[in-house]
N, C-alpha and C positions, 0 to 999 in steps of 0.2 A: 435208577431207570435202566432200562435194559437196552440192549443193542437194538433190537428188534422194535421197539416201542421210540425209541431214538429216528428210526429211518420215520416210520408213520410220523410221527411230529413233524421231522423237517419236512414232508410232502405237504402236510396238511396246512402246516404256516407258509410254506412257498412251491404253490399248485405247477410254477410252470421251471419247475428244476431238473435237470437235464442229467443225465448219465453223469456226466464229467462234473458239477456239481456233486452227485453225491458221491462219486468215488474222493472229489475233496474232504469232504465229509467223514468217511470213512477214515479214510487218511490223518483225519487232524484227532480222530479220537483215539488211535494208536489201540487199534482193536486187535484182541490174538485173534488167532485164527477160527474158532468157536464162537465168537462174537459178530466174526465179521461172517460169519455163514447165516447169523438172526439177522442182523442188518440188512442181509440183501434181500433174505425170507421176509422180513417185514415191508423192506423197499417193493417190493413184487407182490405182495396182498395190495398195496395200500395202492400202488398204478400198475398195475398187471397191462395195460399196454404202450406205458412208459418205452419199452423193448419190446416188440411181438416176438424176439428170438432168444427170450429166454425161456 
């Protein structure tokens, strides 16, 4: 599974997860840095107004 396909799962299993949630997320999957740029890319398709300020 990809980083990116990772963020959309956890949105999609737990609708009302909060920044700080998936920055834990992020965090426990011990993402380089290339991974962690899909993760956030997929975190941002999948609630694009999760954060209006990104």
């Amino acid at each position: 599974m990809n980083a990116s396909l990772a963020a959309k799962i956890l949105l999609i299993d737990n609708p009302a997860m909060t920044l700080q949630d998936l920055q834990a997320a992020a965090d426990s999957l011990a993402l380089d840095p290339k991974a962690e740029d899909a993760f956030w890319a997929g975190a941002r398709e999948q609630a694009p107004t999760l954060y209006p300020g990104w």
